[in-house]
N, C-alpha and C positions, 0 to 999 in steps of 0.2 A: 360394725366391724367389717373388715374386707377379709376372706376366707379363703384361700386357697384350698383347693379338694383334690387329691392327687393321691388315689388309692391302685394298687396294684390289682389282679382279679382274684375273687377267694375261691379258690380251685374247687372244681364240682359245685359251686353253686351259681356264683355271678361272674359274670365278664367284668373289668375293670372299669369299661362304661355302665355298666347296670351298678357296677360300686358306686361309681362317682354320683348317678344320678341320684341311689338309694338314702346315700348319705344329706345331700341337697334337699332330697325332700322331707329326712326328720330335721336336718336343722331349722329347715325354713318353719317348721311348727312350731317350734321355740322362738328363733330370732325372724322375721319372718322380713325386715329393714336390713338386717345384715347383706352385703353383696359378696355373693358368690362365684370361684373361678372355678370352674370344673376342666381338672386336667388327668385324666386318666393318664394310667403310666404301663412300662411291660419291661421285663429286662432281657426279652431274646426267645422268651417261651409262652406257651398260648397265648391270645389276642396280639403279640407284637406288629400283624399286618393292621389289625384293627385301627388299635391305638396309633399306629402311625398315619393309615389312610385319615382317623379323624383329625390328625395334626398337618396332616402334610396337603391334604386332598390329594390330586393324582387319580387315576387311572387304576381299577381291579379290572385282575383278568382272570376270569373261571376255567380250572383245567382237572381233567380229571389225571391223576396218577395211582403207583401200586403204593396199597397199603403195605405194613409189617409183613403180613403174609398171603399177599398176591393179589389180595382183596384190590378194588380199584374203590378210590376214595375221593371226596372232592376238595380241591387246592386253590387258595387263590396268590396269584403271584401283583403287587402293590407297585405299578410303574410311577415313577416321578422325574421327569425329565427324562436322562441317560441311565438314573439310577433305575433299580428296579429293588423291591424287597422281599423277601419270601419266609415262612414260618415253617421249620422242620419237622414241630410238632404234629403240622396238618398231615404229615406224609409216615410220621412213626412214631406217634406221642402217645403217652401212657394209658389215652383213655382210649386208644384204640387196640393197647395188646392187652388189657384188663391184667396189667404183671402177671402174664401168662406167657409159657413160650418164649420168654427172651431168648435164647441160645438160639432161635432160628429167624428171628424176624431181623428182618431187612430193613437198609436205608435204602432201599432203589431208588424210590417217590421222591427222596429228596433230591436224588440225583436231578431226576425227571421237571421239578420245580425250577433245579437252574437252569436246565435246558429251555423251558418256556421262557423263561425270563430274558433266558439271549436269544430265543427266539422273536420275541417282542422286542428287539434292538436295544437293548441296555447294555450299556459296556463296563456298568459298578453290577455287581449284584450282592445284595448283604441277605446273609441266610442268619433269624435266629435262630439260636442255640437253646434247647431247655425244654425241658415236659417232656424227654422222651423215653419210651418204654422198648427201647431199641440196646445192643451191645456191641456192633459187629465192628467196630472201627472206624466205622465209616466204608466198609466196604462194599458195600449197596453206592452209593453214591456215587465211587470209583467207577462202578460198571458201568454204572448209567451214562455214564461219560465219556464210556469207552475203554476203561482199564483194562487189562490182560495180564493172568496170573495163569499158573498151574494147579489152582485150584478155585471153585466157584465163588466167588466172589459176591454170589444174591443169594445165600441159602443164610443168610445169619454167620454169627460165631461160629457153629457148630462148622458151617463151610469152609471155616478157615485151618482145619486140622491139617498140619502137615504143608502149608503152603512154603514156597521157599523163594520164588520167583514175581514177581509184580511187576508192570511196566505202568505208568502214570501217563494219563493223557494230555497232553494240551486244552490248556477252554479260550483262551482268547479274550479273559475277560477279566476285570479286575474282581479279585473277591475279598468281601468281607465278612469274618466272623463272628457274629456278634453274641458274644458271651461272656460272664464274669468270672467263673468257675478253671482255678488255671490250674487244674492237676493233669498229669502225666499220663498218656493213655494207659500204661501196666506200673504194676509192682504194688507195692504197700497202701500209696496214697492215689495210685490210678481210678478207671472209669470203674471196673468192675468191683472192687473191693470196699471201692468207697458208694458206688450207686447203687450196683447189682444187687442189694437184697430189696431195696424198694420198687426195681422191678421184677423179682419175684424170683431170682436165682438163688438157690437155694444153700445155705452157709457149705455146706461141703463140695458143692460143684463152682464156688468160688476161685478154686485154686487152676482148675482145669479150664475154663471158662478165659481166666485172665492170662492162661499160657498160651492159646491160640492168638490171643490179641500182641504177645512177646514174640510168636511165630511172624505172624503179619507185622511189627514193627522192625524185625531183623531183614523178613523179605524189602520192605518196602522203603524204608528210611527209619535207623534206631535211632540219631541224633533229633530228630523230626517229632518222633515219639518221647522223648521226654523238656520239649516245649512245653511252656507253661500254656493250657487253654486248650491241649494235644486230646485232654480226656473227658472234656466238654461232650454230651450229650450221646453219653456211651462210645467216644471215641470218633463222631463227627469233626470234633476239632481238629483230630490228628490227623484227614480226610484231606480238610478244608486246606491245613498247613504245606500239605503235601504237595497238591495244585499251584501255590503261593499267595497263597491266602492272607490276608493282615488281621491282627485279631483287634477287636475293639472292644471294653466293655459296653455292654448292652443298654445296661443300663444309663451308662454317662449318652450314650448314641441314641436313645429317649428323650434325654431329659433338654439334647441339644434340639430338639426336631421341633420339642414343645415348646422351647425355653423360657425352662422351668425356675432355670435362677433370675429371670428380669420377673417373672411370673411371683415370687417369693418377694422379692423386693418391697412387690408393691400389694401385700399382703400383712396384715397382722398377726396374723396365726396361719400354721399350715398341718392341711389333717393328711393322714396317708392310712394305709392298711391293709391286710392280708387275711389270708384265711387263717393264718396259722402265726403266731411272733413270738417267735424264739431264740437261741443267740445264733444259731444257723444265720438268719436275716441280715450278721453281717457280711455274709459270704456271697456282697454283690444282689441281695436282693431290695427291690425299690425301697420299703421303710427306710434301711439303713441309708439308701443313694439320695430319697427325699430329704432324709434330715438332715443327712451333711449340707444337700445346699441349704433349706433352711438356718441352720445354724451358720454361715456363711453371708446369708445375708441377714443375721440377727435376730431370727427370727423362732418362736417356739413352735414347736414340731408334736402333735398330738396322734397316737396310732388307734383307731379301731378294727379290733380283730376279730375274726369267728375265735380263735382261744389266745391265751397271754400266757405264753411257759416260764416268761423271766421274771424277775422280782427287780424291785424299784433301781438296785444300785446296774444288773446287766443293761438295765432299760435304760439307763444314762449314759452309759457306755454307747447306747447305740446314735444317743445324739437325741433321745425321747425323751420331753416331759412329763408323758403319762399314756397310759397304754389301757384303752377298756376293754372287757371281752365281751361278748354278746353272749357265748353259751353261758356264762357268769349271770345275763341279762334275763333272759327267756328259756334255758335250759336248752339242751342239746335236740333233741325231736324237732321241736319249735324253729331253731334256726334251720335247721335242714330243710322241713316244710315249710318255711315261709321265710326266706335268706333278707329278699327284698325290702319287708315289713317287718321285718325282726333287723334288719343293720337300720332302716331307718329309725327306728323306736330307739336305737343305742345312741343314733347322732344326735335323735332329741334331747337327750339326756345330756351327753355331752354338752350341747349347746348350752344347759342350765350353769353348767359350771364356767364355760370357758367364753359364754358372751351373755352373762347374766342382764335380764330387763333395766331398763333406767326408769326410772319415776319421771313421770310427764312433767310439765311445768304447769301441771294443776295440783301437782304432789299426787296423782293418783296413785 
């Protein structure tokens, strides 16, 4: 069988390339004839430089910029001809504010990322969007750019109290935003209501929290602010929009780099997976982006997970024919301590099912 491998990364434990590889080496245990496509995938949030530099090749450039909170952290910005590509997450993403501190941590770094990038002569620059433990609006980015407001602009959300003024800088470059996620920076369905407890903002400073981000969308552009893609990455989107940003889903701007639908074609099965699949995953996240093209080009669409929250009829809805979990496999301790050799022992297994041994023509 010819197998496509196109797993997403399972957060805190494997990159998307250590997925794809982990997966390859239990199936090969099993099917061991079967041939293998290993296409790691990302939709805008950590490894999206990765996964791209291994699709795209091109040129990393090592840059140091400000963390969440001042901290100086290390970036790489992914040149590919004129384009250039940069990961937000490396500059304010969740595993650097430990969902602590939200209301103060800053996008400066991300700012600072696009600046390298058109420092390095690129005249596209595409920022992902996603994995971040940031709130501010994007107003870290602003600055680093050059914005000018009435009030500080790199202390976080909390710096946006009372702001009422904002001037938008020029960048000279074309920007793209790459994310799937197209809620509104404020109100009901915005960044903070909808993000903010998984970075650690607390349910009653919800409401305080998301009126700063209402302050800075009156200052700065309100029509701007309820753009679909505005509330992307604690309000990065709304940032990015502001500058004139084009938004792209992340995912589909993956799957073209790879391409993933000639890649599926000539595949009989296609595996993908995450650390987590749930009915969230259709909100733009790779499983759901894989299957679609699998299912597009006729193909069946297999997920392995660290855990499976849906039941068989959600999982078909997402375009899945079957969904394993590993903590189901090995229990939960086990995958944590051993991710690599615990997802590859799930792909053996799978392998039993979905590319069972044939009897030699000695009948063995």
């Amino acid at each position: 069988m010819r197998i496509l491998v196109a797993p997403d990364k399972f957060a805190g434990t494997l990159t998307a390339l250590e997925a794809a590889e982990a997966i390859a080496v239990g199936w090969r245990r099993h099917a061991p004839d079967d041939e293998l496509d290993l296409a790691p995938m990302a939709d805008g949030g950590p490894g999206f430089v990765d996964v791209l530099h291994a699709a795209l090749g091109g040129s990393l450039l090592a840059v140091t910029v400000r963390g969440p909170f001042g901290e100086q952290v290390p970036g790489t910005v992914l040149v590919v001809g004129e384009t250039a590509y940069v990961e937000s997450a490396q500059a304010c993403g969740l595993h650097l504010t430990g969902a602590q501190r939200a209301e103060e941590a800053t996008t400066y770094g991300v700012g600072e990322l696009v600046l390298a990038a058109v420092a390095a002569g690129a005249s596209t620059v595409v920022v992902g969007l996603g994995g971040s433990g940031t709130n501010d609006g994007g107003a870290g980015l602003l600055a680093a750019l050059g914005a000018s407001a009435d009030r500080p602009l790199d202390r976080g959300a909390a710096g946006l109290a009372g702001v009422t003024t904002v001037t938008v800088p020029e960048v000279g470059v074309r920007l793209v935003a790459a994310s799937d996620v197209d809620n509104p920076l404020a109100g009901l369905l915005g960044a903070t209501k909808t993000f903010g407890p998984q970075k650690g903002i607390p349910e009653e400073r919800l409401p305080v929290v998301d009126g700063w981000l209402e302050e800075l969308a009156v200052a700065a552009g309100r029509r701007t602010a309820l753009e679909k893609g505005a509330g992307a990455a604690g309000g990065l989107g709304f940032a990015l929009l502001l500058l004139g940003a084009t938004r792209e889903p992340g995912i589909e701007l993956v799957a073209t780099a790879v391409r993933l639908a000639e890649r599926a074609r000539a595949a009989d099965l296609v595996l993908t997976g995450e650390g987590a699949f749930d009915f969230s995953s259709r909100s733009g996240k790779v499983p759901y982006g894989v299957a679609s093209i699998a299912e597009s080009a006729l193909r069946p669409c297999v997920a392995l997970a660290g855990q499976v929250l849906v039941g068989s009829r959600e999982m078909r809805a997402l375009g899945v024919e079957s969904a394993y979990s590993l903590v189901d496999l090995v229990g939960q301790e086990r995958a944590f301590a051993d991710p690599a050799g615990s997802l590859a022992e799930l792909a053996a297994r799978v392998a039993r099912t979905w590319s069972p041994r044939r009897p030699s023509a000695a009948g063995e």
